[in-house]
C-alpha positions, 0 to 999 in steps of 0.5 A: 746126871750120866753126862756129868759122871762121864764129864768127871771120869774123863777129868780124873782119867785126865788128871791120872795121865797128867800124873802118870806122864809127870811121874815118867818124866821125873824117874827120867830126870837125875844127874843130867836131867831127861835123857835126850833122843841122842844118848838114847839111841847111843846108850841103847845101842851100846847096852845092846852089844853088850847085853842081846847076846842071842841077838834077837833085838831085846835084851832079856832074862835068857840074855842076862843068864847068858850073862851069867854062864860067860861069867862062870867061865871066864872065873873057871880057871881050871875049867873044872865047871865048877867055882872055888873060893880061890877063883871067886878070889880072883874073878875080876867081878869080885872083890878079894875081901868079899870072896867068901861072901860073894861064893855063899850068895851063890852056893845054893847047897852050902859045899863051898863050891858053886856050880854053873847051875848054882851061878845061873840060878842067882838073878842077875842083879844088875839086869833086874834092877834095870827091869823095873816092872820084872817082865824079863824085858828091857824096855827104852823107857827102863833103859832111860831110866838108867841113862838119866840115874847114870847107872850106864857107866858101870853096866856098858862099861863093865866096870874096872877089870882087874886082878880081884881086888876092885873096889865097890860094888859086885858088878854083874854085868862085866864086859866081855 
């Protein structure tokens, strides 16, 4: 009787990593199908220049609020260490129409203005729609996740940059 629960926990452990197995391969697939060796390497190496800026080898929720402090600054157009409704107008993430939206998405204290503090409190979106298990690391299962939905394009690229009047979806993970 031992042997044979034994045989059927194995079986439906078995069963369970046939399907968990399955289930990664699928996430893996998209436009371009599973993500090859190659363009892993490449995209990873890519979205490390870009997103390790303490370069240390992973790239994680200090490297995303990194992220967000060179943002402020390059918006900080006066270099007063705080953010209007005019340089949210003109920060090449934004999106002129949607300025007065985007500010309030980080104005925590409702004074129209945002302050660095206020801008590095807001999660990063783009980095914690790649974390998919939320553990403040990306992992090269998560990063092919990405590469096979062809989310790579915005993020290593970082989009258009322009005068704020960009088309599409705020972007948070800009070039620098």
């Amino acid at each position: 009787m031992e042997q044979q629960i034994k045989n059927l926990l194995i079986g439906k452990i078995s069963t369970f990593f046939v399907i968990a197995t399955a289930s990664v391969l699928s996430s893996c697939t998209g436009h371009s199908g599973i993500v090859s060796a190659d363009r892993l390497e490449m995209g990873k190496s890519q979205l490390m220049t870009q997103w390790d800026l303490n370069r240390d080898g992973k790239i994680t929720c200090l490297d995303a609020v990194q992220m967000q402090n060179r943002k402020f600054v390059k918006a900080d157009l006066n270099n007063d260490g705080i953010l209007d409704i005019k340089e949210f107008k003109q920060a090449p993430w934004s999106n002129v129409a949607f300025a007065e939206e985007h500010l309030s998405l980080f104005d925590q204290d409702h004074d129209t203005i945002v302050s660095v503090q206020e801008f590095e409190n807001k999660p990063n979106t783009e980095f914690t729609s790649m974390d998919r298990d939320q553990n403040c690391v990306l992992s090269d299962r998560e990063i092919a996740i990405m590469l096979a939905e062809g989310r790579d394009k915005g993020v290593m690229r970082g989009g258009k940059k322009g005068n704020g009047t960009q088309r599409g979806k705020f972007r948070s993970a800009e070039k620098d």
